[in-house]
C-alpha positions as CSV (number, residue, x, y, z in Angstrom):
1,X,-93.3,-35.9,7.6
2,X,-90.1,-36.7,6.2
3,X,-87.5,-36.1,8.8
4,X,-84.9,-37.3,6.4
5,X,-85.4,-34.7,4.0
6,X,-85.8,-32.0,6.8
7,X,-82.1,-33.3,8.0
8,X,-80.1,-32.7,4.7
9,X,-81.7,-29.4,3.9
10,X,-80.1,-28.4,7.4
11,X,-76.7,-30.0,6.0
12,X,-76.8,-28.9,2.7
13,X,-78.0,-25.1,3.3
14,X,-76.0,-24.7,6.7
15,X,-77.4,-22.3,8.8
16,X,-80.2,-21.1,6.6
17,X,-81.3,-24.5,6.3
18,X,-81.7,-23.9,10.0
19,X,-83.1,-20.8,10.3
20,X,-85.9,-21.6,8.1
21,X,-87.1,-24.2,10.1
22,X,-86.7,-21.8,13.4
23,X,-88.5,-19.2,10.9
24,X,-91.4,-22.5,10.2
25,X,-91.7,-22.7,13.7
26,X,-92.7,-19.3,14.2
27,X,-95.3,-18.9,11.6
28,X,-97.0,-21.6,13.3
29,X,-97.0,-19.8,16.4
30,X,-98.5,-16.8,14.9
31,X,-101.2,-18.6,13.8
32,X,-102.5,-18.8,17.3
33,X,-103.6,-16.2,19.4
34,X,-102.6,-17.7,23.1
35,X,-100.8,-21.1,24.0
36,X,-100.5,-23.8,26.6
37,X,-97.2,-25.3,26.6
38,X,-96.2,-28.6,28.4
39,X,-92.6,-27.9,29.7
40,X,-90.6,-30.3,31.3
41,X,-87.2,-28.1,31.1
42,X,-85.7,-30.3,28.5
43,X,-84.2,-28.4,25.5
44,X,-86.9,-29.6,23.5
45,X,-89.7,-27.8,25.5
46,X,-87.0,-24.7,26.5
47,X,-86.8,-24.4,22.9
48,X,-90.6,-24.1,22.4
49,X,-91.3,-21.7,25.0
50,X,-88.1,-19.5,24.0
51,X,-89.6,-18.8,20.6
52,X,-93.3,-19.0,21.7
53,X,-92.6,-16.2,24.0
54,X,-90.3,-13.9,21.6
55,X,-93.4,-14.5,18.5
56,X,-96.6,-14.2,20.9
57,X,-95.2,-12.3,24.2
58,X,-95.4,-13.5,27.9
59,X,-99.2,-12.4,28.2
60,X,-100.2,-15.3,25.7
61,X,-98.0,-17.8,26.7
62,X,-98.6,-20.4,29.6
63,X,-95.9,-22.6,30.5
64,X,-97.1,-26.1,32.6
65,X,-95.2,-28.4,34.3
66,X,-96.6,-32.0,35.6
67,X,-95.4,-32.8,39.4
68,X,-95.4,-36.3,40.8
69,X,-93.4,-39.0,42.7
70,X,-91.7,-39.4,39.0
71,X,-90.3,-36.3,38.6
72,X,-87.1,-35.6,40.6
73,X,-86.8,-32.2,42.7
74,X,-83.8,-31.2,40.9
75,X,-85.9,-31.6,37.1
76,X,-88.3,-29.3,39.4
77,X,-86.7,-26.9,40.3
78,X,-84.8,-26.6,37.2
79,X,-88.0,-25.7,35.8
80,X,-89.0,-23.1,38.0
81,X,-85.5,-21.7,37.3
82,X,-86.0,-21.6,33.5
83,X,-89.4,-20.0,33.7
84,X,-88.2,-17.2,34.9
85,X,-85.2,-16.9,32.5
86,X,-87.3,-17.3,29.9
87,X,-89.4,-14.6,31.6
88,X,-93.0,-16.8,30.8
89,X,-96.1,-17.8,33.0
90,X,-95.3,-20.8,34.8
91,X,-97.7,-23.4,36.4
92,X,-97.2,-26.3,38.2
93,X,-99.4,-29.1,38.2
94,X,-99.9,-32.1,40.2
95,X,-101.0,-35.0,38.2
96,X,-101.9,-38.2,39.6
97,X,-100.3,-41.0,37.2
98,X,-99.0,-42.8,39.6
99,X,-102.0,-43.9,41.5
100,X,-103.9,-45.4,38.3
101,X,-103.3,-49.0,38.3
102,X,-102.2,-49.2,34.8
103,X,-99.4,-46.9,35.3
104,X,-98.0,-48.9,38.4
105,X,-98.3,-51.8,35.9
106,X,-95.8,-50.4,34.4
107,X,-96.7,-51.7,30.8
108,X,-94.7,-50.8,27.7
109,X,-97.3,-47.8,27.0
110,X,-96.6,-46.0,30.6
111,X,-96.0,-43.1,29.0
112,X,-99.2,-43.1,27.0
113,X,-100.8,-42.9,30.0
114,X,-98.1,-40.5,31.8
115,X,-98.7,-38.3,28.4
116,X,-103.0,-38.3,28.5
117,X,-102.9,-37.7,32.2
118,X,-101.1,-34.9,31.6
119,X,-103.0,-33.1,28.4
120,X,-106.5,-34.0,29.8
121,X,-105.0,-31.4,33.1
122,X,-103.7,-28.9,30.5
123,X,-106.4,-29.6,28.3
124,X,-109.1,-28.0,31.4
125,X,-106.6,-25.6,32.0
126,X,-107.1,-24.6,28.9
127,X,-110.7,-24.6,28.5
128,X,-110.9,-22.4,31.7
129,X,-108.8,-19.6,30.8
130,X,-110.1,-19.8,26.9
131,X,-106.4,-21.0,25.3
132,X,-107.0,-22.4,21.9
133,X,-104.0,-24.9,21.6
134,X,-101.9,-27.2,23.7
135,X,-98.5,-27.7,22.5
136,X,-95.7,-29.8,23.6
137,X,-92.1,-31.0,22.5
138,X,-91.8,-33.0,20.3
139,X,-89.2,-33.4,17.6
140,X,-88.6,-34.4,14.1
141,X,-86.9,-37.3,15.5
142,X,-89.3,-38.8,17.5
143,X,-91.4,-41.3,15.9
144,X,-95.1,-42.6,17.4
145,X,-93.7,-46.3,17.1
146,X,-91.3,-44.9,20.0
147,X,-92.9,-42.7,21.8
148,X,-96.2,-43.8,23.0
149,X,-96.5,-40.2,24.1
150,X,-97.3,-39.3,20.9
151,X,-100.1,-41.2,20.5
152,X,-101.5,-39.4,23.4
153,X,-101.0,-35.8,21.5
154,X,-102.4,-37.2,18.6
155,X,-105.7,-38.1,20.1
156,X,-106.5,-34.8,22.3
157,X,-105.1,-32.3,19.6
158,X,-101.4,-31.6,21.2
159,X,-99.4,-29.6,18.2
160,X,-96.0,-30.2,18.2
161,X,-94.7,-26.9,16.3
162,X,-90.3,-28.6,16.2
163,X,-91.9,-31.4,14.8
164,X,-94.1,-30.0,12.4
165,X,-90.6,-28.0,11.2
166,X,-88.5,-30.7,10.8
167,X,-86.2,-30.1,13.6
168,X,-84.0,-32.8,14.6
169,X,-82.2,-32.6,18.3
170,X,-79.0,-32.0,17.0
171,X,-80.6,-28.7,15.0
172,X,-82.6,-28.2,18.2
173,X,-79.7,-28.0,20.6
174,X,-77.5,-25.6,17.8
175,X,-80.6,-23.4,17.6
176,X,-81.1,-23.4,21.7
177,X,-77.2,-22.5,21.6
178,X,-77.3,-19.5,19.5
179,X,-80.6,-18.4,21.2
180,X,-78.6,-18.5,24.4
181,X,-80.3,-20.8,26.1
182,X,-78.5,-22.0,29.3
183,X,-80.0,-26.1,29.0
184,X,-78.8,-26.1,25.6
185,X,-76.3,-29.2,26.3
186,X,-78.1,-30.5,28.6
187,X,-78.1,-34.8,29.0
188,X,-81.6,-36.3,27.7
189,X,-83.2,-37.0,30.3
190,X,-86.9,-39.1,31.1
191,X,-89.1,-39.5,34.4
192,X,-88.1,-41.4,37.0
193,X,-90.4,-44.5,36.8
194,X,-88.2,-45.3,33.1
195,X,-85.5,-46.5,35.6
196,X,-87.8,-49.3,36.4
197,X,-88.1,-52.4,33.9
198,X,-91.4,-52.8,32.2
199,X,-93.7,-55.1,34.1
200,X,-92.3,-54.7,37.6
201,X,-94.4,-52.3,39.2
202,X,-93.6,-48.8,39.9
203,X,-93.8,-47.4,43.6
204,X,-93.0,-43.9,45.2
205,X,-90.5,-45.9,47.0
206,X,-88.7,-47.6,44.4
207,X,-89.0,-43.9,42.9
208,X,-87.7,-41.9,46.0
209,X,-84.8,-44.7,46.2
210,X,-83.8,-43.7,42.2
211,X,-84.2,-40.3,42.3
212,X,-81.8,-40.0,45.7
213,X,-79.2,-42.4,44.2
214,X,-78.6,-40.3,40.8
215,X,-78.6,-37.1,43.3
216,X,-75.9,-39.0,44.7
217,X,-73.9,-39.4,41.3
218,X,-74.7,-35.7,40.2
219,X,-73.4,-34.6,43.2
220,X,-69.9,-36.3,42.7
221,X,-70.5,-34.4,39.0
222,X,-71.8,-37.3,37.1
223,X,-74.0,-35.7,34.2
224,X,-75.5,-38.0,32.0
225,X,-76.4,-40.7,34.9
226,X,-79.4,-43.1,35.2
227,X,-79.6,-45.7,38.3
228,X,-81.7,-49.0,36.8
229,X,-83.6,-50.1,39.9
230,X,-84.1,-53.9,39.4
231,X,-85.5,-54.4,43.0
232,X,-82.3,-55.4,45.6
233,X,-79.9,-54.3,42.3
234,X,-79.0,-50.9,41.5
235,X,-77.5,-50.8,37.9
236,X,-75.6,-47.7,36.9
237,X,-75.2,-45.9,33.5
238,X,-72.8,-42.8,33.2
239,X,-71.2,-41.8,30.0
240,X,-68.8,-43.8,28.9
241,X,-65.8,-40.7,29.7
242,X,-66.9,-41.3,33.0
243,X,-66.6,-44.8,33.7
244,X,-62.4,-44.7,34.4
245,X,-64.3,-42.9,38.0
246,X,-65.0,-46.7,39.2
247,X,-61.7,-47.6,39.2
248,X,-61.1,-45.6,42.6
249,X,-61.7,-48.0,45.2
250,X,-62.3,-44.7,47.9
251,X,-65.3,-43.9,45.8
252,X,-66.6,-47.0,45.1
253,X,-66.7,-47.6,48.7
254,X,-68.3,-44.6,49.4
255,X,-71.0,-45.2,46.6
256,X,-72.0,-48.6,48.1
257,X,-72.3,-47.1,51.7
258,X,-74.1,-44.8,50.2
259,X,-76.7,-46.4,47.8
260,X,-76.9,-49.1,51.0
261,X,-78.5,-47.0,53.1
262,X,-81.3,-46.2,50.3
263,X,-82.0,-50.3,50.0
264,X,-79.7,-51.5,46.9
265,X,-78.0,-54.5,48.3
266,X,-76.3,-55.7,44.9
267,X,-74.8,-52.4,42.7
268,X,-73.0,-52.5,39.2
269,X,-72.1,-50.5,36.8
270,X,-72.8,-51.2,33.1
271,X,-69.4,-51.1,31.5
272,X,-71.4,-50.2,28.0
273,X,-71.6,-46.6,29.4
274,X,-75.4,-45.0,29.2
275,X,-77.4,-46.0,26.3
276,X,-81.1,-45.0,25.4
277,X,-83.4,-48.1,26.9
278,X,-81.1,-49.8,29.1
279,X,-83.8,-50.4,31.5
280,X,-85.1,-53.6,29.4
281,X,-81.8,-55.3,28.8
282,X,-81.3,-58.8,30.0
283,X,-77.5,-59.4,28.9
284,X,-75.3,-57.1,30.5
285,X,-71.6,-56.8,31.3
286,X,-71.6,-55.3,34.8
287,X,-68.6,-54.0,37.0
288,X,-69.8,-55.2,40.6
289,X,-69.3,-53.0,43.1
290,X,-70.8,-54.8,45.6
């Protein structure tokens, strides 16, 4: 696919360039009879099951979401919430990733595992209630080089319907906009065990530590957060808007109290602001907070 293309036919034609990709989008859909959709209640997926529902109706569309120690209760509930805006079937799953040894490895292709784990639950899901095609989220963007997920797709048959039309996030987040969709801004976001570096193991208690440390930093209205867990050390990414917030002593004080009490001994902040893939980086300029 040429996503490059795809990208200046948006620019050139404007917003017919972008409503024939929403329009390639839903021919594919009609050219199945019922669907399975992976949702994880990013825009991505919202997006999916938003158009899935208007082209096929709510009686042939089953929306699934994974649970596990990876996911945080807030991404859960947010999914529960959107399912029933979006007015679709909505199943949740518990999957069991975290307990196969090569997941806690935590190798570069976690999510390949994450992503198999996954489609081989939706894919007997499926089977049993005779749905033809699995789909998921991804976009014209994502390439299999960087998203080890994809490979998984790729090997049990997953469709990827944004993808296959070219649409890029930024098109996907203006067309979730003027579809109303309520998530259409909403921060990227990934599962909890990408906090962790690659070839330290993942644990629900390393997990249960992250995922209570960035409800912590949403609740003092941090949006685009992620907490690095690099054992004693807690790393923190915000936007880079947001980073003037650590020069209040009162809340830095209150932040170390708090992420104390959850284990981190040593906390900093990377001055970079949030950037896709921090977990992995070995030269960092941190603000020490403790």
């Amino acid at each position: 696919m040429n996503n490059g293309a795809g990208t200046q036919e948006t620019r050139g034609g404007g917003q017919g360039g972008l409503q024939e990709k929403r329009e390639r989008v839903k021919r594919i859909l009609q050219s199945f009879d019922r669907t399975i959709i992976a949702f994880s209640a990013g825009v991505d997926s919202t997006l999916l099951v938003k158009i899935a529902r208007e082209v096929l109706g709510r009686e042939r569309v089953l929306s699934v979401t994974a649970d596990s120690p990876s996911l945080a209760r807030e991404d859960l509930s947010e999914a529960h919430r959107l399912a029933d805006t979006l007015d679709v079937e909505h199943l949740v799953i518990n999957t069991q990733e975290v307990s196969d040894f090569d997941y806690r490895a935590n190798s570069p292709g976690r999510c390949y595992i994450c992503k198999r784990t996954l489609f081989h639950a939706m894919d007997t899901i499926a089977k049993q209630r005779g749905i033809p095609v699995i789909l998921y989220g991804a976009i014209g963007d994502d390439s299999i080089a960087e998203r080890p997920g994809q490979r998984a797709a790729l090997e049990c048959g997953v469709r990827a319907p944004l993808q296959e039309a070219g649409l890029t996030k930024s098109e996907v987040r203006e067309l979730a906009q003027r579809l109303g969709l309520p998530n259409w801004n909403r921060p990227q976001n990934a599962c909890l065990s990408s906090r962790i570096p690659h070839g330290l193991e993942v644990t629900e208690q390393k997990l249960k530590q992250i995922e209570a440390a960035e409800a912590f930093l949403h609740s003092q209205g941090f949006h685009q957060v992620r907490v690095r867990h690099l054992g004693a050390h807690a790393r923190i990414e915000v936007s880079r808007e947001q980073l003037v917030r650590f020069d209040d002593a009162v809340f830095c004080q209150t932040l170390v109290e708090v992420f104390s009490t959850l284990g981190f001994s040593i906390i900093g902040v990377d001055r970079r602001g949030y950037h896709s893939g921090g977990t992995d980086d070995s030269l960092i300029d941190e603000q020490w907070l403790s």
